[in-house]
C-alpha positions as CSV (number, residue, x, y, z in Angstrom):
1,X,113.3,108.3,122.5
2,X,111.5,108.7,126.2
3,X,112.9,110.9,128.8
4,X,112.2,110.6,132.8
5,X,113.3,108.9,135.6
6,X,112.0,105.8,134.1
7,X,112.2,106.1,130.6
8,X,112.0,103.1,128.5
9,X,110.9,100.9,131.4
10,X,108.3,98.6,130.9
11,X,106.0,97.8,133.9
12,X,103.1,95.3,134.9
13,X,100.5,97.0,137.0
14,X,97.2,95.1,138.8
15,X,94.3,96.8,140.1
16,X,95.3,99.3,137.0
17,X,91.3,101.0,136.1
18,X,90.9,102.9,139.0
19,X,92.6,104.8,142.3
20,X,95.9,104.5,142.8
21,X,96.4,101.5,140.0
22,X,95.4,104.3,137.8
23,X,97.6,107.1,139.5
24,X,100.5,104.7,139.6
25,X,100.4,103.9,135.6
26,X,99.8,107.7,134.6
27,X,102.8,108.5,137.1
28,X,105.4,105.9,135.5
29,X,103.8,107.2,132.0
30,X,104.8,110.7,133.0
31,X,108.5,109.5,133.5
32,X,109.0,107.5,130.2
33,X,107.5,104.2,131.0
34,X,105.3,101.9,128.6
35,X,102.6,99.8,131.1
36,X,100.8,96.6,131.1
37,X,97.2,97.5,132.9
38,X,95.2,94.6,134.4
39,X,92.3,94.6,136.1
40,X,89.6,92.5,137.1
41,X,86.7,94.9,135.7
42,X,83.9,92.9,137.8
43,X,82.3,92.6,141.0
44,X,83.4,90.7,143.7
45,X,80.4,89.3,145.8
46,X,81.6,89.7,149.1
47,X,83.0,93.5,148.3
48,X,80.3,96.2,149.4
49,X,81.7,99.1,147.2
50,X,81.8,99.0,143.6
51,X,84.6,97.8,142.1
52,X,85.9,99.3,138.4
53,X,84.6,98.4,134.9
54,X,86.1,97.9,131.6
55,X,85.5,101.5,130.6
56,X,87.9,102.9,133.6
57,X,90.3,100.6,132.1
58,X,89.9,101.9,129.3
59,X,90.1,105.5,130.4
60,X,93.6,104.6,132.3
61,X,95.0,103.4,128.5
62,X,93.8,106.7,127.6
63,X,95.2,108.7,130.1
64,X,99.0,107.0,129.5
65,X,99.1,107.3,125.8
66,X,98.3,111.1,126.4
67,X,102.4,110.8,127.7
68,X,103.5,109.2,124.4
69,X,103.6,106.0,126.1
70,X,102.2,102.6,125.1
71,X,99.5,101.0,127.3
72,X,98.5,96.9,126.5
73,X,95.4,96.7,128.9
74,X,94.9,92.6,130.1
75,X,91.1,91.9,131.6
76,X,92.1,89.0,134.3
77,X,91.2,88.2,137.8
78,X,95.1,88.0,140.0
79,X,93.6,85.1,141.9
80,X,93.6,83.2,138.7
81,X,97.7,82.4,138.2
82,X,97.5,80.6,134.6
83,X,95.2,83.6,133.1
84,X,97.6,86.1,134.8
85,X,100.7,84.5,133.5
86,X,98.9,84.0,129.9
87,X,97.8,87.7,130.0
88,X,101.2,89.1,131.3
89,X,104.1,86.5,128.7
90,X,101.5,88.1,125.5
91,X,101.8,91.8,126.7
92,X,105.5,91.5,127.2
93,X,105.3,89.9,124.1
94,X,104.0,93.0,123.3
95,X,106.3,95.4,124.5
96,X,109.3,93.2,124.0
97,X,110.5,93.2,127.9
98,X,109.5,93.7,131.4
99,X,111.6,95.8,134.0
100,X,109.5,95.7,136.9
101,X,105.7,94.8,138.3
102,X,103.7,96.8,140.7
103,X,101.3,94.4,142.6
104,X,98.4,96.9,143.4
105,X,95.2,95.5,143.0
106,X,93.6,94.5,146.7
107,X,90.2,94.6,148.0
108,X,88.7,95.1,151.7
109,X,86.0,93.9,153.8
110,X,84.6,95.2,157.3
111,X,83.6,93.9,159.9
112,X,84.5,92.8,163.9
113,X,86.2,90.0,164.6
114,X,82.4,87.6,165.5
115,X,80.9,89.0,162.4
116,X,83.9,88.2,159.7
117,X,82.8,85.3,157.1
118,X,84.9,82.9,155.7
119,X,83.8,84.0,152.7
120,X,85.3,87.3,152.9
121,X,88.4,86.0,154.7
122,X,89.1,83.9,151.7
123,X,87.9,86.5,149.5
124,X,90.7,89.0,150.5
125,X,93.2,86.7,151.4
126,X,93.1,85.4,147.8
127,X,93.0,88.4,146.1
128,X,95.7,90.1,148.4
129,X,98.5,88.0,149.6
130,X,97.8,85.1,146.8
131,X,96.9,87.7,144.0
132,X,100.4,89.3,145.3
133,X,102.5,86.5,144.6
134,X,100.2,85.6,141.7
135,X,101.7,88.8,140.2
136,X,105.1,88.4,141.2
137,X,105.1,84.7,139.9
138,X,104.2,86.0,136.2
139,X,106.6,88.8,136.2
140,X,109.5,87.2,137.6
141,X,110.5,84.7,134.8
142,X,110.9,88.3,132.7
143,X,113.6,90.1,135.6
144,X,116.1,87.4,136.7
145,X,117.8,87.0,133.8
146,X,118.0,91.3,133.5
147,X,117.4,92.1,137.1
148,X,114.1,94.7,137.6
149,X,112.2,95.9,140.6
150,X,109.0,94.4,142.3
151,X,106.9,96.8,144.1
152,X,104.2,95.5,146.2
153,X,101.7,97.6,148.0
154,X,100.5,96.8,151.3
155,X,99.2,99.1,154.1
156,X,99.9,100.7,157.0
157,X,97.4,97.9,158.1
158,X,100.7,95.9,156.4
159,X,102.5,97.2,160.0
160,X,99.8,97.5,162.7
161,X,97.1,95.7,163.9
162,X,94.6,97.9,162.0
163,X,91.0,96.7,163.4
164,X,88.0,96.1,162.0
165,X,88.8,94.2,159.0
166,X,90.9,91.4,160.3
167,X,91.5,89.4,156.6
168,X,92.6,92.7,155.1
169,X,95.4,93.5,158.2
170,X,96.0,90.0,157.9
171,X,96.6,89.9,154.1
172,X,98.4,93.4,154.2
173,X,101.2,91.9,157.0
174,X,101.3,88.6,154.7
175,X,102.5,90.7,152.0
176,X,105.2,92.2,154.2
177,X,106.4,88.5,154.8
178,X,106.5,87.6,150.8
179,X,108.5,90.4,150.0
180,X,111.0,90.7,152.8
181,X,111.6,86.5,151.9
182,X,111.7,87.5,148.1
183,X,114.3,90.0,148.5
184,X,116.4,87.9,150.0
185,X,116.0,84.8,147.4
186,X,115.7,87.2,144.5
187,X,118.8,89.3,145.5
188,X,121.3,87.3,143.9
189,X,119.4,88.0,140.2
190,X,119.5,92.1,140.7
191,X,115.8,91.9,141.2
192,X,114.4,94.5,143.9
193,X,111.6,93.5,146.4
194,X,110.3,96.3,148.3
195,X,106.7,97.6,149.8
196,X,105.1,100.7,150.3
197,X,102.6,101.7,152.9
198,X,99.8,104.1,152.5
199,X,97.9,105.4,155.2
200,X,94.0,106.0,153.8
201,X,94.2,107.3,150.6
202,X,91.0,109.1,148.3
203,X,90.1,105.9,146.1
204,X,87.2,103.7,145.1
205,X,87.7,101.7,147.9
206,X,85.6,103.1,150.7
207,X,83.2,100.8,152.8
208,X,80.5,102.9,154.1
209,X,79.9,100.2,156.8
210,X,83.8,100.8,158.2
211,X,82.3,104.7,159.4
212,X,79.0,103.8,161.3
213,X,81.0,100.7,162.6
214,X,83.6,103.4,164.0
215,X,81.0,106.0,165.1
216,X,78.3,103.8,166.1
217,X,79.7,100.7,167.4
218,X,83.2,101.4,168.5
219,X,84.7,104.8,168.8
220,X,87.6,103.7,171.3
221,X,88.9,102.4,167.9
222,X,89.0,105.9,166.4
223,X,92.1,106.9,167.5
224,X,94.2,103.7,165.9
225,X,92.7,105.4,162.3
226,X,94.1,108.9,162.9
227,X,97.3,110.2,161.2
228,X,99.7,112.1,163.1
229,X,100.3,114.7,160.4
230,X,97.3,117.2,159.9
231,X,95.6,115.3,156.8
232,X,92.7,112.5,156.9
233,X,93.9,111.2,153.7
234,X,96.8,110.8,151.9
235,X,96.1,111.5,148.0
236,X,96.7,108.5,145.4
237,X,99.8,110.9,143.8
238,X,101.6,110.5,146.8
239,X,101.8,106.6,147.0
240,X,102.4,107.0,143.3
241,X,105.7,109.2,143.7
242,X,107.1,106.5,145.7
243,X,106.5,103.9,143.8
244,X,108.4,105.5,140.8
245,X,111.3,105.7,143.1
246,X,111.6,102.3,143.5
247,X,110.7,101.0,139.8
248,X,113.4,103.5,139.2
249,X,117.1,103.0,139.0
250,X,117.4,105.9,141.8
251,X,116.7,103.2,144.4
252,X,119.0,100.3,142.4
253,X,120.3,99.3,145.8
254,X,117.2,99.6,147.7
255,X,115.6,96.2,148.1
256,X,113.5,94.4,151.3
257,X,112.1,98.2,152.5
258,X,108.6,98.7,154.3
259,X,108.4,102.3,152.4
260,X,105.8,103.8,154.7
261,X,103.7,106.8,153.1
262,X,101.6,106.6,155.7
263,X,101.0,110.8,157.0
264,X,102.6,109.3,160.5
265,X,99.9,106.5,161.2
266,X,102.0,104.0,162.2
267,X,103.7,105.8,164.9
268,X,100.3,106.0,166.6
């Protein structure tokens, strides 16, 4: 029998193979939960860092069963609804339940405001705000009739008008919207909406072109990307200890909070 503050849980995460997908499933493992891990595991054309493979997947299964804790591991892209409802009903299947969904997996472009494509404004919109709900939509038929706890990560870009990459802010305040109007239609069904807010936190994700953009092109933007507390990031473990909170039954009466973990950015 598991032990922790989530023990015997079971809980879909997106954007699983890498960063803070990763951080979050190890976390939750830690504390007695069994995981469903999906990830995309391919490129995205109009993304100019790498994206994670098949083996970081891999390595994240790896890293939870080291806790004693079962990992099913689901290859699907969240901007495609059917494959992520398919891939989500056979691993619940799986683990015979679902208690709660952490909608992580997001992507960001840069750029200023005349030199932002369609193509990438699509591109992140899709795979933030859509691939969101898309996540949402497959857990939720699993929670209303048991309640459970959706945890959907946006940004401090999710509360301010973070510049430079207009779709991502964009996407990151849509998400905000989704889960505040969730909470209150899923409230009736004891099923928890809530976000959390990082500031900049040490992951994959890291657009070269968003630092000569700032130091190049427009340092009187500088200031908007400092945190108040003395860190320049905020580590993936951090965001990780607050999502446990909230997939946990510590927070059973917490539902339509912006969770900020954000080292103070937002009050800038």
């Amino acid at each position: 029998m598991s032990t922790g503050r989530v023990a015997g849980k079971r809980v879909l995460i997106t954007g699983a193979a890498r960063g803070m997908g990763r951080s979050h499933a190890v976390r939750l493992a830690e504390e007695g939960a069994d995981v469903i891990l999906v990830d995309l595991c391919a490129p995205i054309p109009e993304v100019e860092y790498p994206l994670a493979s098949e083996e970081d997947l891999g390595e994240t299964a790896r890293l939870v069963e080291k806790h004693d804790r079962r990992a099913v591991t689901k290859i699907v892209d969240v901007r495609d609804a059917p494959a992520l409802v398919s891939a989500v009903d056979e691993a619940v299947a799986e683990l015979g339940g679902l208690d709660g969904a952490v909608a992580n997996a997001g992507v960001l472009t840069v750029g200023t405001w005349n030199k932002t494509t369609a193509e990438q404004w699509r591109t992140v919109v899709d795979v933030n705000l859509i691939g969101t709900w898309n996540t949402c939509a497959a857990a939720l038929p699993h929670l209303v009739d048991r309640g459970g706890s959706l945890v959907n990560i946006s940004s401090s870009a999710g509360l301010k008008g973070t510049p430079l990459h207009l779709p991502y802010t964009a996407s990151k305040h849509g998400v905000v919207g989704l889960s505040r109007a969730l909470a209150n239609e899923l409230a009736a069904q004891n099923v928890r909406v809530n976000t959390v807010h990082p500031t900049g936190v040490e992951t994959g994700m890291r657009p070269q072109s968003l630092q000569s953009l700032l130091g190049e092109e427009r340092p009187d933007l500088v200031p908007i990307f400092l945190n108040a507390l003395p860190a320049v990031m905020a580590e993936a473990i951090d965001i990780s200890n607050a999502v446990l909170f909230l997939i946990s039954d510590e927070s059973r009466y917490v539902t339509g909070l912006e969770f900020k973990v954000d080292a103070g950015v937002t009050l800038r």
